[in-house]
C-alpha positions as CSV (number, residue, x, y, z in Angstrom):
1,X,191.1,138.8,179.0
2,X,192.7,137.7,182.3
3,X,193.6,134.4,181.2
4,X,197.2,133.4,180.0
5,X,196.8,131.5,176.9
6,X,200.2,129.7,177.5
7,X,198.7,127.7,180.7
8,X,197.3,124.6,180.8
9,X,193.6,125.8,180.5
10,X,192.5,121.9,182.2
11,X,194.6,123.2,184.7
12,X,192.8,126.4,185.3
13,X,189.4,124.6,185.0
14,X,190.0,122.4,187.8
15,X,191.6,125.2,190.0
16,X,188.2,127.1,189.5
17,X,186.0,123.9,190.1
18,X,188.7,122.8,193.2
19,X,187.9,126.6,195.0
20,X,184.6,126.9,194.3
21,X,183.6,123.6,195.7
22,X,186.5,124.5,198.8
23,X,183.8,127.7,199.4
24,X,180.8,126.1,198.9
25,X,181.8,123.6,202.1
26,X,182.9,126.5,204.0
27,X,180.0,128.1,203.4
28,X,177.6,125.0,204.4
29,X,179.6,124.3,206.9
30,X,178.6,127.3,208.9
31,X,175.4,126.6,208.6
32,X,173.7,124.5,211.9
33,X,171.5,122.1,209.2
34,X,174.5,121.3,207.0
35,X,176.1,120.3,210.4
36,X,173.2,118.1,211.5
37,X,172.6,116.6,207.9
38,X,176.5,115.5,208.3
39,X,176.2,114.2,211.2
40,X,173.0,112.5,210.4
41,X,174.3,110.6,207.5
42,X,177.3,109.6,208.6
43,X,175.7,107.9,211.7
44,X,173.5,105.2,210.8
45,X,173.3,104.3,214.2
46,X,170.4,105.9,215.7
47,X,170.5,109.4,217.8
48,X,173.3,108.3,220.2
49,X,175.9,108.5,217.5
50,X,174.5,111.6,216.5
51,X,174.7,113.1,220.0
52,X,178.6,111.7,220.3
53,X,179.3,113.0,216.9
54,X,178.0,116.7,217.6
55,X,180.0,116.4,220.9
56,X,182.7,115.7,219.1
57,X,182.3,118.6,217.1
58,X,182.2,121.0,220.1
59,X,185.6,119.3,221.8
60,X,187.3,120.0,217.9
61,X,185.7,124.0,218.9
62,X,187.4,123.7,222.1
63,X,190.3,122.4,221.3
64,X,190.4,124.7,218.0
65,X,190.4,127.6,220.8
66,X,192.9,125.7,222.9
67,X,195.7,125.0,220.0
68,X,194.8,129.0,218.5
69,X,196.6,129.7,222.4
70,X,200.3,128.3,220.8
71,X,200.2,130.5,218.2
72,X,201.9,133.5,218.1
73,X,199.1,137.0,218.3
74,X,200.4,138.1,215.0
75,X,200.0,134.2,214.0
76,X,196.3,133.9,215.2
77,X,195.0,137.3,213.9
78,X,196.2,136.4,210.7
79,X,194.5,132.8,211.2
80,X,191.5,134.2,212.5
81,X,190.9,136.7,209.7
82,X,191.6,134.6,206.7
83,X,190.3,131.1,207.7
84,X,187.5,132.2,210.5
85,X,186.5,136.1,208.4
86,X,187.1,134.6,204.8
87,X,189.3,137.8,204.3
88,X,191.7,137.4,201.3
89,X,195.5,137.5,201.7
90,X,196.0,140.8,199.6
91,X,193.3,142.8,201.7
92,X,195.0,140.9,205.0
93,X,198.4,142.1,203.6
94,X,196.9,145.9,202.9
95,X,195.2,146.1,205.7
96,X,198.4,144.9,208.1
97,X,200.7,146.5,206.2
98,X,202.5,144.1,205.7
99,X,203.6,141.9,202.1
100,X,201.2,139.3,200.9
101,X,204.3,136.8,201.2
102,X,204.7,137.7,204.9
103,X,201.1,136.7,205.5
104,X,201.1,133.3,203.8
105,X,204.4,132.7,205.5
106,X,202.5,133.9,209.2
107,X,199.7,131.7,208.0
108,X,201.6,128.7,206.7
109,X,203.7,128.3,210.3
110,X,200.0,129.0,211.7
111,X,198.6,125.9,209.9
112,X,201.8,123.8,211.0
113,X,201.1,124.4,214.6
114,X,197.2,124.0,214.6
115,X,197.8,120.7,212.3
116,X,200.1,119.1,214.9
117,X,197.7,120.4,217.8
118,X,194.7,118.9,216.6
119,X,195.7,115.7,214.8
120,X,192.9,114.5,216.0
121,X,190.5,116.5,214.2
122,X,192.7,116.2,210.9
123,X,189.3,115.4,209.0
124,X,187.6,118.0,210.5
125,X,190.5,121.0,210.6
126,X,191.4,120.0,207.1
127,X,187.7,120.6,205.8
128,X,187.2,123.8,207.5
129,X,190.4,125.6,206.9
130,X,193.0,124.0,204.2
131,X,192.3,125.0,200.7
């Protein structure tokens, strides 16, 4: 009953696969074993790649902490909530109250920054919190 009958309902169907397969990640991505199997795979090299890998990891952590530092506060609570809580923009938006554009705006300037601070990590920052 929600669905607009005018759209392009291919569209809609890979928006819906596109976000639930953007969660899913997230949600593995928390998790220490989803980390390790990564890792794992992508290594072929034996257990020192491994080691540098989940080193590498941490320093993205670090610096993830670091470049959150050049944000504004208002910037980085509204980072923190949406793309570290999983809060949505309209209960961000209620709860700040502020409007829903004024927090995608906060957040959009937020991603700019973190992008440019961790090109590095592109691969990494682009898994965990674009989407």
């Amino acid at each position: 009953e929600q669905i607009d009958l005018d759209m392009s309902f291919s569209a809609f169907l890979f928006t819906m696969a596109k976000n639930q397969l953007l969660n899913e990640f997230r949600r593995q991505a928390n998790s220490p074993l989803f980390l390790e199997d990564v890792v794992l795979n992508e290594s072929g090299d034996g257990e020192e790649t491994a080691i540098e890998r989940k080193l590498s990891f941490e320093e993205f952590n670090h610096r993830l902490e670091i470049a959150k530092q050049k944000l504004t506060p208002r910037q980085r609570e509204l980072f923190e909530l949406n793309k570290e809580q999983g809060i949505t923009i309209t209960e961000i938006a209620a709860k700040a109250l502020i409007s829903e554009q004024s927090v995608r705006n906060q957040l959009s300037q937020a991603l700019h920054v973190l992008r440019k601070e961790l090109g590095k990590y592109a691969l990494l920052f682009s898994l965990f919190f674009i989407g």
